[in-house]
Backbone bond lengths (Angstrom), bond angles and torsions (degrees), N, CA, C in turn:
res aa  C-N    CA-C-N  psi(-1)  N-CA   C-N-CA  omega(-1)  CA-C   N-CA-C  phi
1 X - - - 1.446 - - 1.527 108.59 -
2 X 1.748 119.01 146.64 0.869 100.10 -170.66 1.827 80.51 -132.55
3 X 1.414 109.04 148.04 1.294 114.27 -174.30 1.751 107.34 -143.16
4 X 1.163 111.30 130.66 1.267 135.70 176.31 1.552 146.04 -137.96
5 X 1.540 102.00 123.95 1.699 99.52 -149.06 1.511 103.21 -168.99
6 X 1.585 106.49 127.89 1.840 111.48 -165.74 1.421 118.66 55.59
7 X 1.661 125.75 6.66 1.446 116.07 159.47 1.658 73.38 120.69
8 X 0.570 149.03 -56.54 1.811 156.12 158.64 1.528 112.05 -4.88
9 X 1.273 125.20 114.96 1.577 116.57 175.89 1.332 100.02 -137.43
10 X 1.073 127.21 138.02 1.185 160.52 176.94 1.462 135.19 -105.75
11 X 1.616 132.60 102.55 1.460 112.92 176.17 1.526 107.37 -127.98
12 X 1.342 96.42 156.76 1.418 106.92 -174.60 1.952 99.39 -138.25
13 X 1.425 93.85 148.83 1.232 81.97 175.89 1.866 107.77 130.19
14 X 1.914 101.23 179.01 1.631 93.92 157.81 1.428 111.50 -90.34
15 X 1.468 92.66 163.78 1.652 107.16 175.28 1.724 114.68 -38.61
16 X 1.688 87.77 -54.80 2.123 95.21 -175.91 1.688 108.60 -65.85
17 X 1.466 110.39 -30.76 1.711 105.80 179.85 1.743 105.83 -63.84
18 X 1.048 118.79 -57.61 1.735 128.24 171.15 1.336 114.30 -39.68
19 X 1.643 119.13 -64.27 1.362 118.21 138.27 1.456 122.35 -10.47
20 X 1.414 97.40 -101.20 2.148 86.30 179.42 1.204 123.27 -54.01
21 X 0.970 138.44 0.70 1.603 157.41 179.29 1.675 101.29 -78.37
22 X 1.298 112.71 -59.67 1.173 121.69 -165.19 1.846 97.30 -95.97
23 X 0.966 135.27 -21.52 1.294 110.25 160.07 1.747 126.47 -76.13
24 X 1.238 96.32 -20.47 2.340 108.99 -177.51 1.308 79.22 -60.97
25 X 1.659 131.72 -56.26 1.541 126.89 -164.96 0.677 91.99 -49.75
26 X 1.836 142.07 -88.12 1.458 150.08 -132.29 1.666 91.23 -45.62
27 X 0.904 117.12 -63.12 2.002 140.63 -135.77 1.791 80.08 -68.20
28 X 1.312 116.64 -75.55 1.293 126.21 168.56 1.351 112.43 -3.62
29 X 1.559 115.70 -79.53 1.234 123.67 -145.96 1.819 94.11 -87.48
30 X 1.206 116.47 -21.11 1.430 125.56 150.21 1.268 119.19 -18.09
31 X 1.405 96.76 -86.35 1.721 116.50 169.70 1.280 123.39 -54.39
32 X 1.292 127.30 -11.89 1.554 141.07 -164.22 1.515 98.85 -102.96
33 X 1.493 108.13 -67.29 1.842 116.87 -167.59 1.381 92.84 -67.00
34 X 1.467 116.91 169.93 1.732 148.10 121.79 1.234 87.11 -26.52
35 X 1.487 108.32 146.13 1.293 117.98 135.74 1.955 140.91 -38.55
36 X 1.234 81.77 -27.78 1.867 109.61 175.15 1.300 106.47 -89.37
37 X 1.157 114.23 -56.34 1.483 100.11 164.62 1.439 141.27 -64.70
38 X 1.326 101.35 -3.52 1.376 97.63 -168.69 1.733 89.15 -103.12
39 X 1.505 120.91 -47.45 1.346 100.83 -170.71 1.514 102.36 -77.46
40 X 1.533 144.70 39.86 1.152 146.15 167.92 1.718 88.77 -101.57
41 X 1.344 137.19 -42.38 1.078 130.12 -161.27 1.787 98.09 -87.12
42 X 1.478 133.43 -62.20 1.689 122.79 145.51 1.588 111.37 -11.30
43 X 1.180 114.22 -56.76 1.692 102.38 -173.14 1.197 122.46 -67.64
44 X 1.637 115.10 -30.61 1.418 133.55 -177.48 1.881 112.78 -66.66
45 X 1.316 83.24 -54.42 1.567 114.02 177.13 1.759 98.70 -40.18
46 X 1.347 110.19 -56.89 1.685 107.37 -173.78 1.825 113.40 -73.27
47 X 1.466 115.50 0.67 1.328 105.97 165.53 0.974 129.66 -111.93
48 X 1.388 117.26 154.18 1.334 118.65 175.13 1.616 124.41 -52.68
49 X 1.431 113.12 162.20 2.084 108.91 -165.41 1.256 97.63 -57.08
50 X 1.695 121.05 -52.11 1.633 116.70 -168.40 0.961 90.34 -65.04
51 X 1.336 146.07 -85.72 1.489 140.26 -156.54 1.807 113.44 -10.23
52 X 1.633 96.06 -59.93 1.485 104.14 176.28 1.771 121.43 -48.39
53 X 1.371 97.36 -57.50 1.591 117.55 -176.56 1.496 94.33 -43.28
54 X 1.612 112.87 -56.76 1.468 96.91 -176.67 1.440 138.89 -54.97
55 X 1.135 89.69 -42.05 1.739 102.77 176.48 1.155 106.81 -86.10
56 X 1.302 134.16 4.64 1.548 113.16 148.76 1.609 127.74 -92.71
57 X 1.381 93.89 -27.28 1.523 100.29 174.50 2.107 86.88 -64.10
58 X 1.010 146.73 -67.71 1.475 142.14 -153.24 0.812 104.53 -63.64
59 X 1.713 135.34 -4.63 1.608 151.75 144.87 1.619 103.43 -34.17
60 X 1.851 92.09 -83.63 1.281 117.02 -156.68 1.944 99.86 -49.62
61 X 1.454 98.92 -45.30 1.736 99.88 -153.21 1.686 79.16 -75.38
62 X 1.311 143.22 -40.33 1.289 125.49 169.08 1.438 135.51 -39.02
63 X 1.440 116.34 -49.45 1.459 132.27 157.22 1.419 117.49 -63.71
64 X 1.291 125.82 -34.35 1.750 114.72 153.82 1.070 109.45 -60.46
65 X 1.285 151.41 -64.62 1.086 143.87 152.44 2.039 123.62 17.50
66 X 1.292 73.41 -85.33 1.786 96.04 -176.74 1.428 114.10 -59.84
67 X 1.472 102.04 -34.46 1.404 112.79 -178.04 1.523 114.78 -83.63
68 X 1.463 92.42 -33.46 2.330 84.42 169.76 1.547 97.13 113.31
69 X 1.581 129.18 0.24 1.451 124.31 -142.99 1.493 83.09 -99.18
């Protein structure tokens, strides 16, 4: 089982159940996202939390930017 909640993830279980668990997600959100969006969330997925924080704050100060704010 794979459980997730407040940034919190949780598994229980065998390795191969977590496994298929975590691929129905993948496939899921497949069918759900853009193509762009979805390998934006794969790309995210392979970094570390700061990693993320950073490049979103270089988001934000990017979009002030453009915007003039």
């Amino acid at each position: 089982m794979i459980k997730a909640k407040g940034g919190e993830v949780t598994f229980r279980g065998t390795r191969s159940n977590i496994t298929a668990e975590a691929v129905t997600v993948l496939r899921a959100l497949k069918e759900e996202l853009s193509e762009e969006q979805y390998e934006m969330v794969i790309r995210l997925a392979d970094k570390s939390e700061e990693q993320v924080k950073d490049e979103a704050e270089r988001a934000r100060e990017m979009l002030k930017k453009l915007l003039g704010l």
